[in-house]
TIMAR-727738 format. One record per atom (N, C-alpha, C, O): residue number from 1; z, y, x. Coordinates in Angstrom, 2 decimals. Layout:
! TIMAR-727738
+-----+---------+---------+---------+
:   n :      c3 :      c2 :      c1 :
+-----+---------+---------+---------+
: NUM :       Z :       Y :       X :
...
+-----+---------+---------+---------+
***
This chain:
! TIMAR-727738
+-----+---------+---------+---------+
:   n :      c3 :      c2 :      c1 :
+-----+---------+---------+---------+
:   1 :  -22.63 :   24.49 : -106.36 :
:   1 :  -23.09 :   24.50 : -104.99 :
:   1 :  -21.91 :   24.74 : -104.06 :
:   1 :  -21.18 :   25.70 : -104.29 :
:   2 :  -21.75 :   24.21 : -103.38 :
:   2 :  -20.61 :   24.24 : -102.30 :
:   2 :  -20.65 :   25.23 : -101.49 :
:   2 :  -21.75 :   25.73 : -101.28 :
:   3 :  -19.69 :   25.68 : -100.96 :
:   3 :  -19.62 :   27.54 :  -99.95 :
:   3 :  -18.95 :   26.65 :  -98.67 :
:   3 :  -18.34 :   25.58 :  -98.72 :
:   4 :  -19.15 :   27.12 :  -98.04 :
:   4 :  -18.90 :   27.14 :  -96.78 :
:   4 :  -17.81 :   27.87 :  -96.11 :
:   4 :  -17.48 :   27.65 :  -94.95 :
:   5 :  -17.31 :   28.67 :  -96.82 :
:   5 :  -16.54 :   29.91 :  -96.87 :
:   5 :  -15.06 :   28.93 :  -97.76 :
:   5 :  -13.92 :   29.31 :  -97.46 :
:   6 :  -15.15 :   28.09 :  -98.48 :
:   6 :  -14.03 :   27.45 :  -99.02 :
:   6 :  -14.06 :   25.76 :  -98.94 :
:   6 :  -13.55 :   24.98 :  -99.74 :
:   7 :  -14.77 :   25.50 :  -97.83 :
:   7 :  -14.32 :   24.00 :  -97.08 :
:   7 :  -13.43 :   23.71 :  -96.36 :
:   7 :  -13.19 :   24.19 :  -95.24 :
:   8 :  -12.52 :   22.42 :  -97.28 :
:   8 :  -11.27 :   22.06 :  -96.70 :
:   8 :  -10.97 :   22.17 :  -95.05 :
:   8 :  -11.83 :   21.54 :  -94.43 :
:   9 :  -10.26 :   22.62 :  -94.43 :
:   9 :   -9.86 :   22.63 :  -93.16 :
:   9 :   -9.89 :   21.56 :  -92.02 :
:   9 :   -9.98 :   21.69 :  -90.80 :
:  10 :   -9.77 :   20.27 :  -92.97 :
:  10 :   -9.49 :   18.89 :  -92.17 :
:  10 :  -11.42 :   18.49 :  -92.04 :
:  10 :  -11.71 :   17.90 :  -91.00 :
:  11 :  -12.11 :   18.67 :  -92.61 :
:  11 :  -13.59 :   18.73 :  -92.19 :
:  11 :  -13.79 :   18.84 :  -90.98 :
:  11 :  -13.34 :   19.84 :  -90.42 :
:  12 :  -14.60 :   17.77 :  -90.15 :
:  12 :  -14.70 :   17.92 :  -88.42 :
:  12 :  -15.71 :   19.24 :  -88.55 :
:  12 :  -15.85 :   19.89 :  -89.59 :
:  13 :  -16.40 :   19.52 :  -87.26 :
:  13 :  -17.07 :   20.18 :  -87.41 :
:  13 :  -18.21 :   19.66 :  -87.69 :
:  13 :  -18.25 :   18.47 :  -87.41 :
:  14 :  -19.57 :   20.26 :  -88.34 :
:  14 :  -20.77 :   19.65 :  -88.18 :
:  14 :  -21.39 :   20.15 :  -89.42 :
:  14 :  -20.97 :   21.11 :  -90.07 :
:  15 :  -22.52 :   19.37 :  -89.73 :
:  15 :  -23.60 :   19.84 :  -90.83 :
:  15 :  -23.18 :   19.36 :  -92.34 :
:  15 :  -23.67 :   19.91 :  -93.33 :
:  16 :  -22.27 :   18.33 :  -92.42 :
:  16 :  -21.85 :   17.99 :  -93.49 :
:  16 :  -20.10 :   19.01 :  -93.93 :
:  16 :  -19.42 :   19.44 :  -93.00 :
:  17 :  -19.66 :   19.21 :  -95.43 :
:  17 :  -18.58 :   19.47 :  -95.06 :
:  17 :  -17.99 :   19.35 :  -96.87 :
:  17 :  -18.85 :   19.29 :  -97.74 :
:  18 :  -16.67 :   19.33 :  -97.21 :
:  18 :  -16.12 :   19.42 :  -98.62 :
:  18 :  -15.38 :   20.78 :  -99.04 :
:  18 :  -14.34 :   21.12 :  -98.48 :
:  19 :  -16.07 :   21.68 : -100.23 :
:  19 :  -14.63 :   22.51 : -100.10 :
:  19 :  -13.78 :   21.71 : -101.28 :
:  19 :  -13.66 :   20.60 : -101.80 :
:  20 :  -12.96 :   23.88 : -101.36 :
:  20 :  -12.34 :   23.19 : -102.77 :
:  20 :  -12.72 :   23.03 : -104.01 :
:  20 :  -11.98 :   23.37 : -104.93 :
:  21 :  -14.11 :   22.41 : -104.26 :
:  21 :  -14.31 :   22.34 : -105.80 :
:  21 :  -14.09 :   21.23 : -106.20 :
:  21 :  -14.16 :   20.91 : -107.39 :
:  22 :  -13.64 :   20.17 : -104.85 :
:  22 :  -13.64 :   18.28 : -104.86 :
:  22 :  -12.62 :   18.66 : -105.96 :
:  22 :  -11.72 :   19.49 : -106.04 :
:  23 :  -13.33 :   17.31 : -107.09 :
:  23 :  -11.81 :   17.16 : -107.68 :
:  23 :  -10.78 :   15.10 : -107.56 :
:  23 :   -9.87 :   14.46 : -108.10 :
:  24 :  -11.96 :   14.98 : -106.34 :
:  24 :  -11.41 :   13.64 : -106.03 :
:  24 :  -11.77 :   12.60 : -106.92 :
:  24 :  -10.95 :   11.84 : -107.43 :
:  25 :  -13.46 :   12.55 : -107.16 :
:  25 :  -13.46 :   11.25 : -107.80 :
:  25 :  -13.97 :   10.37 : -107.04 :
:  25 :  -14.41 :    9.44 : -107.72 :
:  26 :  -14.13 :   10.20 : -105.78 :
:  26 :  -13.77 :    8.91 : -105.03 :
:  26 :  -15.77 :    8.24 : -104.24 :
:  26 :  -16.12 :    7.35 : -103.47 :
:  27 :  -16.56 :    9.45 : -105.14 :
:  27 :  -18.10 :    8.73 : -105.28 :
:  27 :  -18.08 :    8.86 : -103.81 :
:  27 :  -18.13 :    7.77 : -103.24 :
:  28 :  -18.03 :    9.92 : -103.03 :
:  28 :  -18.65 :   10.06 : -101.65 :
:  28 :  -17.87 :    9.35 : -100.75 :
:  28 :  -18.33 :    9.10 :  -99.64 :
:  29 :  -16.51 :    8.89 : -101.16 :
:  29 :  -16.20 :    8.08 : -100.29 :
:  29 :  -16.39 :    6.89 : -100.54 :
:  29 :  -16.17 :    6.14 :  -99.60 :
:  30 :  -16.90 :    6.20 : -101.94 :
:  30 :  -17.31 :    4.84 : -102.09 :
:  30 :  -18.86 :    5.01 : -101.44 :
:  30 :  -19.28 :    3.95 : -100.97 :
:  31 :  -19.72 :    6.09 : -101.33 :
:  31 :  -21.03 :    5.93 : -100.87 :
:  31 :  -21.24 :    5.93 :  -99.37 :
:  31 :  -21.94 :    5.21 :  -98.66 :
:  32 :  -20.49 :    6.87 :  -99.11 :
:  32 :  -20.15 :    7.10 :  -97.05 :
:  32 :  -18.81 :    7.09 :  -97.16 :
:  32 :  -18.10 :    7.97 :  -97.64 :
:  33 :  -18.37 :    5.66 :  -96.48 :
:  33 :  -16.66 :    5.49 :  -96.05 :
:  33 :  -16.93 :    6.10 :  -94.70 :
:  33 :  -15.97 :    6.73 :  -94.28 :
:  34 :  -17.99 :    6.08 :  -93.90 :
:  34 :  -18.07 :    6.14 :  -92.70 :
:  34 :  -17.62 :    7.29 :  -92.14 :
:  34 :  -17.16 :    7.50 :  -91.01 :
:  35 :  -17.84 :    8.14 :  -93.25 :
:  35 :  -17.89 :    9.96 :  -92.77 :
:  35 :  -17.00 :   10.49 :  -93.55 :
:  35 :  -16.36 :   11.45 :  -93.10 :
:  36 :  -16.69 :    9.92 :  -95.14 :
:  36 :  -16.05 :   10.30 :  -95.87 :
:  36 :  -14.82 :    9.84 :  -95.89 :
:  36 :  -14.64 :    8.63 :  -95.75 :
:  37 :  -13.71 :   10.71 :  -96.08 :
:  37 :  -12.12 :    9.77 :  -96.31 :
:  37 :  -11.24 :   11.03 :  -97.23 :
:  37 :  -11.67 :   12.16 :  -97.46 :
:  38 :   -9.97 :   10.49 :  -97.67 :
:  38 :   -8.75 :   10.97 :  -98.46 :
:  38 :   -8.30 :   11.75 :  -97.89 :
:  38 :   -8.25 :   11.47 :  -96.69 :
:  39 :   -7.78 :   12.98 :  -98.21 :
:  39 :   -6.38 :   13.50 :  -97.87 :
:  39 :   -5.44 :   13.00 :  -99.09 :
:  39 :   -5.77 :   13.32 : -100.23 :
:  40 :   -4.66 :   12.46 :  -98.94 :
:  40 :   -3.87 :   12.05 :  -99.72 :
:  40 :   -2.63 :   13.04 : -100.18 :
:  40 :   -2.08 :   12.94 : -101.28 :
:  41 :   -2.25 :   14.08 :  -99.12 :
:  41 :   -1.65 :   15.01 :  -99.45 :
:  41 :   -1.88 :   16.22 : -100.76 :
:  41 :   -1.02 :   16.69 : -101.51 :
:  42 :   -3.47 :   16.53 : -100.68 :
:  42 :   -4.15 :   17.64 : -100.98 :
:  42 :   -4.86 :   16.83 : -102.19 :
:  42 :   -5.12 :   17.38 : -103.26 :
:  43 :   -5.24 :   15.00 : -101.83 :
:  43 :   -6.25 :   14.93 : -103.04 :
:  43 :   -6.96 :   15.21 : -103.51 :
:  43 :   -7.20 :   15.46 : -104.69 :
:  44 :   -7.73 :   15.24 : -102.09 :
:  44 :   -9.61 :   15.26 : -101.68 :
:  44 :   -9.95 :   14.88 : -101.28 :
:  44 :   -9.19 :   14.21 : -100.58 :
:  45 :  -11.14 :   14.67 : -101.06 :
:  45 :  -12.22 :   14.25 : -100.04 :
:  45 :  -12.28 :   15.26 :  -98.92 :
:  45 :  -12.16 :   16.47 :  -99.16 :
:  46 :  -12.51 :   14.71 :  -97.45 :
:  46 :  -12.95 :   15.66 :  -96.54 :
:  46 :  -14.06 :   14.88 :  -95.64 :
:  46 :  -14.34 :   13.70 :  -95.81 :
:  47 :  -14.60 :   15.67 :  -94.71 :
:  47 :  -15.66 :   15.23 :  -93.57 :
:  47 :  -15.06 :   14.55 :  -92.61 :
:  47 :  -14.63 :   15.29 :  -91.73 :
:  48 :  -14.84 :   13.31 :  -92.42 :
:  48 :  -13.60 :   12.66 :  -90.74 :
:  48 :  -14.62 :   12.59 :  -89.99 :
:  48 :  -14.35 :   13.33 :  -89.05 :
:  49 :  -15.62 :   12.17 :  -89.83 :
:  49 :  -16.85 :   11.92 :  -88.85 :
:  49 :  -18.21 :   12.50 :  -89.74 :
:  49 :  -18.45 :   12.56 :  -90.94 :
:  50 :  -18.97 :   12.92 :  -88.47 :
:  50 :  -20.57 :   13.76 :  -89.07 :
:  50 :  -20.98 :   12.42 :  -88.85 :
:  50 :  -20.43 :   11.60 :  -88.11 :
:  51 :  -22.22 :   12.23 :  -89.72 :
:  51 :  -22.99 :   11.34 :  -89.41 :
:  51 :  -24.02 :   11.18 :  -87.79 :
:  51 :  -24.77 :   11.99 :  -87.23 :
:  52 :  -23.72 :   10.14 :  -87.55 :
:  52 :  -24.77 :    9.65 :  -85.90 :
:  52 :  -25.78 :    9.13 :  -85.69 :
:  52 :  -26.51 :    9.21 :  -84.69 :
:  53 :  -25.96 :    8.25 :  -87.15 :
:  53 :  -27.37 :    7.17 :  -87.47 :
:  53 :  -28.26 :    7.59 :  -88.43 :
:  53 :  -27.81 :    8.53 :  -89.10 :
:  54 :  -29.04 :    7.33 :  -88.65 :
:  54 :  -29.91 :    7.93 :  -89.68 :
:  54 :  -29.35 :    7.36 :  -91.58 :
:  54 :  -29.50 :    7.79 :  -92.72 :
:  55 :  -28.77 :    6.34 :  -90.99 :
:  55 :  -28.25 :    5.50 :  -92.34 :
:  55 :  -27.24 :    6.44 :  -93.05 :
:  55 :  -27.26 :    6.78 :  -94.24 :
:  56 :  -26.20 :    6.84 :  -91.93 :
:  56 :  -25.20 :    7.75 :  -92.41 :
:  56 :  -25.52 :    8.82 :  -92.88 :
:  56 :  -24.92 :    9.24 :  -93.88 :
:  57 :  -26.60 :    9.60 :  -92.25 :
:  57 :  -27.11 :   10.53 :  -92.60 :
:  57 :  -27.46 :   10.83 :  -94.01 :
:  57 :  -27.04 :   11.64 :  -94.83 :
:  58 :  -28.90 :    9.34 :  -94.02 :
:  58 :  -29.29 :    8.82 :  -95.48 :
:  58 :  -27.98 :    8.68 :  -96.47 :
:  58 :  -28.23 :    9.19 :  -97.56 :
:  59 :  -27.26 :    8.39 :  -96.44 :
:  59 :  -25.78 :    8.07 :  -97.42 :
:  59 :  -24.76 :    9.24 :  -97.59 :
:  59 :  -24.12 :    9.38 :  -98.63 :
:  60 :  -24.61 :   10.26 :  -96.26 :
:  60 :  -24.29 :   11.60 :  -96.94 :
:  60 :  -24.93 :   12.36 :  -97.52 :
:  60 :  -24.35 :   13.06 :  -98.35 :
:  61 :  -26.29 :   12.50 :  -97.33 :
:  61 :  -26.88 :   13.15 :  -98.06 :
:  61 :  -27.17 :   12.37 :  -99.87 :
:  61 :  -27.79 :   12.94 : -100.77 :
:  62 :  -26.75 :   11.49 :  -99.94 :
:  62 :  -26.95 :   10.85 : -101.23 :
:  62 :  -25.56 :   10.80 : -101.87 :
:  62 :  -25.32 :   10.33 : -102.98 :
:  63 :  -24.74 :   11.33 : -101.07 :
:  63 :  -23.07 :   11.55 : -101.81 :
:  63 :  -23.25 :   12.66 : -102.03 :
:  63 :  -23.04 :   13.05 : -103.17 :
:  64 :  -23.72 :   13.62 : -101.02 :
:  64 :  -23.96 :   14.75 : -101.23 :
:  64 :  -24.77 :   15.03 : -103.06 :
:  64 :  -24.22 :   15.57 : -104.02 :
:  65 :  -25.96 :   14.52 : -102.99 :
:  65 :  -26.70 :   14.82 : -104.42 :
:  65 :  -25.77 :   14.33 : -105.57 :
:  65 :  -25.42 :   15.10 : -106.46 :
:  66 :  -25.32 :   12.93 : -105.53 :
:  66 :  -24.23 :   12.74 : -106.51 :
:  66 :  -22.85 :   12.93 : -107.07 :
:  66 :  -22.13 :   12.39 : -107.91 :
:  67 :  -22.75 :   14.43 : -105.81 :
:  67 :  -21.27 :   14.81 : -106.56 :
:  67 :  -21.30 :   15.55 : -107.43 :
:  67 :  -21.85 :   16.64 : -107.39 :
:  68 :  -20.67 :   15.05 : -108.44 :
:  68 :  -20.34 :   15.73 : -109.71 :
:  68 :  -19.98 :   17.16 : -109.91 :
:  68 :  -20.30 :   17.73 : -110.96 :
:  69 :  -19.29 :   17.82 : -108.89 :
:  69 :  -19.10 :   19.07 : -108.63 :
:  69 :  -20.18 :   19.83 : -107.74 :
:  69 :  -20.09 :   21.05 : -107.60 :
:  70 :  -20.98 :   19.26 : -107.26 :
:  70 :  -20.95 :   19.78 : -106.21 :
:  70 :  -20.41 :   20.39 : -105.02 :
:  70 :  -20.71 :   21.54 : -104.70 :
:  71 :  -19.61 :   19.63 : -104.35 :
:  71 :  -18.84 :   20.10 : -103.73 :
:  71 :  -18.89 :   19.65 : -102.06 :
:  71 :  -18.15 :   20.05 : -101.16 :
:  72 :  -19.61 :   19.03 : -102.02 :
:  72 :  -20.31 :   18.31 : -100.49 :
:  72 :  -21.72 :   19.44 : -100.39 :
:  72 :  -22.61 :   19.70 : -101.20 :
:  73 :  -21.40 :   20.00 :  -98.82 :
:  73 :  -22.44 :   20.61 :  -98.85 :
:  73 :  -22.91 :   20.48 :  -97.33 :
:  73 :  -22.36 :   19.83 :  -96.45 :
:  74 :  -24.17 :   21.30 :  -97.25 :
:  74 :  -24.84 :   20.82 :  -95.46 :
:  74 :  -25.46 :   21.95 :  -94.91 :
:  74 :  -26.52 :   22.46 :  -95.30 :
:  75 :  -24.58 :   22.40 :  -93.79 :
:  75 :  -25.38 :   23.69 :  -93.52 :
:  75 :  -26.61 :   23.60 :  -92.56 :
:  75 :  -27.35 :   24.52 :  -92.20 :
:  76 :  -26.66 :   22.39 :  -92.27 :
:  76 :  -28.26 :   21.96 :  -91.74 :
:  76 :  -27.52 :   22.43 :  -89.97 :
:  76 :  -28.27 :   22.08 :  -89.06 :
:  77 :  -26.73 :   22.86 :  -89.68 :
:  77 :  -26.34 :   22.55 :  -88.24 :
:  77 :  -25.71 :   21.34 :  -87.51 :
:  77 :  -24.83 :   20.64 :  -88.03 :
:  78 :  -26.26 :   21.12 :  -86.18 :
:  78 :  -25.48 :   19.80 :  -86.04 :
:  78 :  -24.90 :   19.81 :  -84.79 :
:  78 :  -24.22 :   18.86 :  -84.41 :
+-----+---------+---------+---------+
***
């Protein structure tokens, strides 16, 4: 389950977010490119944009269920 308390820094603000348990396998950003992107430095996933549409929404929350770590999490604020 993802903490909130250890989400990467580069995460915008909002209801979606990554900490550090990403170990970068690429699912949430092949499922939401929209919201999801690389740090290429760190070699993670982080939050670049919250979702705006309901689609995005629908698709983080479904990266969200399929990460392997769990490591995408949603504090339900927006």
């Amino acid at each position: 389950m993802a903490d909130a308390a250890n989400k990467y820094t580069q995460n915008i603000t909002g209801q979606f977010y990554v900490d550090d348990q990403c170990i970068d396998c690429d699912l949430c950003r092949e499922t939401a490119p929209a919201n999801f992107t690389r740090d290429d430095d760190g070699g993670h996933s982080y939050v670049f944009k919250q979702p705006e549409t309901e689609e995005e929404t629908r698709l983080s929350e479904e990266a969200m269920a399929g990460c392997p770590v769990e490591a995408i999490g949603c504090d339900g604020n927006e």
